[in-house]
C-alpha positions as CSV (number, residue, x, y, z in Angstrom):
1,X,58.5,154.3,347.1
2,X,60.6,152.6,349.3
3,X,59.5,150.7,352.3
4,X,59.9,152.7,355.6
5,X,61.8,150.4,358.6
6,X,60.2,150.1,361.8
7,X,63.3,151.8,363.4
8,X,65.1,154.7,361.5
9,X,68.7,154.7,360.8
10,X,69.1,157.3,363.0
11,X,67.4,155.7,366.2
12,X,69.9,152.0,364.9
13,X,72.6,154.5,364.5
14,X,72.2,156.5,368.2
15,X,71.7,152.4,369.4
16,X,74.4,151.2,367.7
17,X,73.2,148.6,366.2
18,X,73.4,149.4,362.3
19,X,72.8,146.9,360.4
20,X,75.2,145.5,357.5
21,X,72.8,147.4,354.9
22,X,71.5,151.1,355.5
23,X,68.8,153.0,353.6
24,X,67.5,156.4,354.1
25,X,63.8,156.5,356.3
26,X,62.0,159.6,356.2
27,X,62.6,160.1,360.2
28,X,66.1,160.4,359.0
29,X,65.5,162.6,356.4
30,X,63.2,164.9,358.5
31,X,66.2,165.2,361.0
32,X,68.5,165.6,358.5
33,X,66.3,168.7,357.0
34,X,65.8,170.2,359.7
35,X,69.7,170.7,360.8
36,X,71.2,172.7,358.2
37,X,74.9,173.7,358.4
38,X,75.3,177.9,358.4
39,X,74.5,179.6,355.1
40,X,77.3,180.7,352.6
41,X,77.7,184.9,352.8
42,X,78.3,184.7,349.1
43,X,76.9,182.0,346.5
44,X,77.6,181.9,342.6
45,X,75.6,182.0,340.4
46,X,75.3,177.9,339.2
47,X,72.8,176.9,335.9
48,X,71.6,173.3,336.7
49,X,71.8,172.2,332.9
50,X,75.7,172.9,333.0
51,X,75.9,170.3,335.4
52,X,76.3,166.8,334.5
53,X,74.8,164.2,336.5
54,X,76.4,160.7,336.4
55,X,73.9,157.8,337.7
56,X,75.9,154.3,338.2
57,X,74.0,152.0,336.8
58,X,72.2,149.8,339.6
59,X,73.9,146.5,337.9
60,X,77.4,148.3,338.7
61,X,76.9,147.0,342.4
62,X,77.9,144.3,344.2
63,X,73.7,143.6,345.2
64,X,70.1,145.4,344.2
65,X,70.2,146.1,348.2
66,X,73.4,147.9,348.4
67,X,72.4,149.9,345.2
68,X,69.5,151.4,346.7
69,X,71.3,152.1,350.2
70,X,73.2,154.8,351.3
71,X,76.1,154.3,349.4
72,X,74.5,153.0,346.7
73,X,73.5,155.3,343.6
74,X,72.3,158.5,344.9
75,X,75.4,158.8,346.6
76,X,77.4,157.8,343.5
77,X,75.3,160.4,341.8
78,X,75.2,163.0,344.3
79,X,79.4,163.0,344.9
80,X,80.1,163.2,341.3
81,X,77.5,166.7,341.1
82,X,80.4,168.0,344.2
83,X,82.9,166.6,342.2
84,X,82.6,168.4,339.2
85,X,81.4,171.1,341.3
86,X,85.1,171.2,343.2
87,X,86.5,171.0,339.4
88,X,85.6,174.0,338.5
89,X,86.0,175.5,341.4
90,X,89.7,174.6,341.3
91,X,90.5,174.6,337.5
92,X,90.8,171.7,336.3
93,X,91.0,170.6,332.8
94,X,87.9,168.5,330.7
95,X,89.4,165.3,330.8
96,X,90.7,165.7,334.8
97,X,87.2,166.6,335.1
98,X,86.0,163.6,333.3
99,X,88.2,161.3,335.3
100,X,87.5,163.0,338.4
101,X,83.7,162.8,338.1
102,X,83.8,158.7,337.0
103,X,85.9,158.0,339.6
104,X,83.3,160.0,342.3
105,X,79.9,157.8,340.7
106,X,82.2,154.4,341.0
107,X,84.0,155.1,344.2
108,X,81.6,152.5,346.1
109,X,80.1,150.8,343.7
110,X,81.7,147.6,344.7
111,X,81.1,147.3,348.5
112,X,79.8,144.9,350.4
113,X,77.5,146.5,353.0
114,X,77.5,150.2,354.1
115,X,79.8,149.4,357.1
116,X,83.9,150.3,357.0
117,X,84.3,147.5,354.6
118,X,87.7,148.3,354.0
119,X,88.9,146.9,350.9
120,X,85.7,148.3,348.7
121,X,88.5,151.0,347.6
122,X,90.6,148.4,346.0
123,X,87.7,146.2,344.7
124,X,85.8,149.1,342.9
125,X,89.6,150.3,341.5
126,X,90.0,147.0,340.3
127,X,86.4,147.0,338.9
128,X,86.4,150.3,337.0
129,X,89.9,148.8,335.4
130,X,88.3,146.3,333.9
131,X,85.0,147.8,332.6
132,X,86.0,151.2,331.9
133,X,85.3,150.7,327.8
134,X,82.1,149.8,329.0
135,X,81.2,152.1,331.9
136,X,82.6,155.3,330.5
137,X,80.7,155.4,327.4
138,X,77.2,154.6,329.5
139,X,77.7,157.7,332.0
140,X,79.1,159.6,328.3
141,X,82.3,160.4,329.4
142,X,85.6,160.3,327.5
143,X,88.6,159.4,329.6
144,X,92.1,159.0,327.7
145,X,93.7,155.7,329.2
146,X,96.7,157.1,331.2
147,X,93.6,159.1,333.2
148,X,91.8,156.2,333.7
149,X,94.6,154.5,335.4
150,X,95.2,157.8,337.4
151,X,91.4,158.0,338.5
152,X,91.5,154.3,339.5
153,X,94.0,154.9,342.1
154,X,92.2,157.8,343.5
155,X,89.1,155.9,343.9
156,X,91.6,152.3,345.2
157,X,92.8,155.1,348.2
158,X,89.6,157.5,348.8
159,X,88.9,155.6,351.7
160,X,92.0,155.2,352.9
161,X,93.2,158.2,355.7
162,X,96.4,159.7,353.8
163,X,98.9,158.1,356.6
164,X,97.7,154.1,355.6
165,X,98.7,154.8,352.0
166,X,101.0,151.7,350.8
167,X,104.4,152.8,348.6
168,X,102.8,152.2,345.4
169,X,99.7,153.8,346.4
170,X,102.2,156.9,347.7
171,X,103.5,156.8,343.9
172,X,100.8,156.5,342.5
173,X,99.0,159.6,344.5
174,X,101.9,161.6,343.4
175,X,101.5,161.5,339.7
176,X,98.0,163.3,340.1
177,X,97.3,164.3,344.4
178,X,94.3,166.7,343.0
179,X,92.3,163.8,341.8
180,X,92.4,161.8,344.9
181,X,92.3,165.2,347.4
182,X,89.0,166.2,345.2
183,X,87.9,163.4,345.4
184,X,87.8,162.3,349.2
185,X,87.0,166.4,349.3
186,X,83.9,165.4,346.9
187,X,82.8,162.3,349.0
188,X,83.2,164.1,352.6
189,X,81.2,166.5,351.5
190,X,78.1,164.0,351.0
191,X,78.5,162.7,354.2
192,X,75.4,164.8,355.2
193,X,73.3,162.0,354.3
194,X,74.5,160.0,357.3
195,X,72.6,159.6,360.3
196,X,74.3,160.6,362.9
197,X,76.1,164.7,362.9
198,X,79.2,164.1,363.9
199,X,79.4,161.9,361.1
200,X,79.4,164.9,358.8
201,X,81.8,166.8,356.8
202,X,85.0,167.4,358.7
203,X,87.0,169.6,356.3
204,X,90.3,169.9,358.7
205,X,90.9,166.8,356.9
206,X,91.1,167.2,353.9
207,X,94.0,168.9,351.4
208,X,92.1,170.8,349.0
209,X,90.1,174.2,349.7
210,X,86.4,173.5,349.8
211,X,84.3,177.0,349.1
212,X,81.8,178.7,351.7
213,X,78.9,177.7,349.6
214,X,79.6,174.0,348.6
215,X,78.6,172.4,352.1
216,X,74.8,174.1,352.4
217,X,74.5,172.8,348.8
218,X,75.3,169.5,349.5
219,X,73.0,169.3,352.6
220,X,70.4,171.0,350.1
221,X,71.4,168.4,347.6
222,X,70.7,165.2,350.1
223,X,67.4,166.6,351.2
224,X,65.7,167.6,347.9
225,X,67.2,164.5,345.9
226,X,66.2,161.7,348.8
227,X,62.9,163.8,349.2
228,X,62.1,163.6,345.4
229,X,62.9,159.7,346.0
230,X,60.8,159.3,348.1
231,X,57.5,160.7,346.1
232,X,59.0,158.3,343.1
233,X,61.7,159.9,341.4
234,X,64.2,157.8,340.0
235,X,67.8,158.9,341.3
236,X,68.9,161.1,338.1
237,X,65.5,162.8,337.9
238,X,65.7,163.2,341.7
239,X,68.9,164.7,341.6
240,X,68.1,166.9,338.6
241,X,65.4,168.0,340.2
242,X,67.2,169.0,343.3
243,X,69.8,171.1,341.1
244,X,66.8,172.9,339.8
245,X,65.6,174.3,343.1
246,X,69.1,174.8,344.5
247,X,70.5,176.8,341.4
248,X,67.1,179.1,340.5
């Protein structure tokens, strides 16, 4: 279980004084339960085995610390669930989906802290590059190489707001916009985990349709996965277990 702070990220957060590494607290959680965004009118039907869960693994990150924090594997975990989520949703093809879904478990796998850190885009572009005939087989995915260079510049840029995109990164978006637009569309739509609300999902920022139902699940999806965390779970079994009870 892990070790509650004397101050919650929420009070550090309201104080501004966050500290280079953030973890969730229970205090946060609590708060974060208890202020749900408005139920959907309509739902779909969703069956929690037909959703793959892909769990970085913890060596994948720069630091054991910044694995376990708030941008560390649950998050990884948790944004490629809304990724392949927002596939389906908008039609994309197995391997898009594939790509798509890598790129939303690695997107952050290489920062520094859980501050702006600016360049952790580049650095976990760069990384998935280089391990991919590693990586892909661990989280079983099979992504044919001109998608793997496609789904390293989404995750180089899904950081970036879409007006501080270089040339090359303008070209490069061009070849394949959906993957970026799903997923910054995928990682916004964690952002319920945060401590603070209006550090939440915005979606007038983002370029891609994001259905009615997708943001209660992915408050539903923080609170039941960091909630099972915090009785033991490891951070797939957590998150499975959190697709159970949202999907019955």
């Amino acid at each position: 279980m892990p070790v509650q702070p004397e101050r919650s990220v929420r009070e550090l957060a309201a104080a501004r004084t966050l500290p280079e590494h953030q973890r969730m607290d229970a205090a946060t959680l609590d708060w974060i339960a208890g202020n749900p965004p408005p139920p959907a009118a309509d739902t779909p039907r969703l069956a929690a085995d037909d959703i793959p869960v892909l769990t970085p693994d913890p060596a994948w990150f720069t630091s054991p610390v910044q694995a376990e924090g708030l941008h560390g594997i649950s998050h990884g975990a948790r944004t490629s669930v809304l990724a392949f989520l927002l596939a389906r949703a908008h039609k994309l093809d197995g391997p898009h989906t594939a790509a798509l879904c890598t790129a939303a478990a690695l997107h952050d796998c290489r920062r520094h802290d859980d501050r702006a850190d600016p360049e952790h885009g580049r650095r976990a572009a760069d990384w998935f590059t280089e391990h991919a005939e590693h990586v892909l087989p661990a989280l079983g995915q099979d992504v044919p190489p001109a998608l793997r260079e496609e789904a390293a510049s989404a995750i180089a840029v899904h950081n970036l707001p879409y007006d501080a995109f270089t040339p090359a990164q303008h070209t490069a978006y061009q070849r394949a916009p959906h993957l970026t637009d799903l997923l910054k569309a995928a990682d916004c739509l964690d952002r319920y985990r945060l401590p603070l609300e209006r550090w939440w999902p915005n979606l007038i920022h983002l370029r891609v349709a994001v259905p009615d139902w997708l943001p209660p699940l992915a408050h539903g999806l923080v609170v039941h996965s960091e909630q099972a965390r915090f009785h033991g779970a490891g951070h797939r079994d957590a998150l499975t277990d959190a697709l159970t009870a949202l999907t019955r």
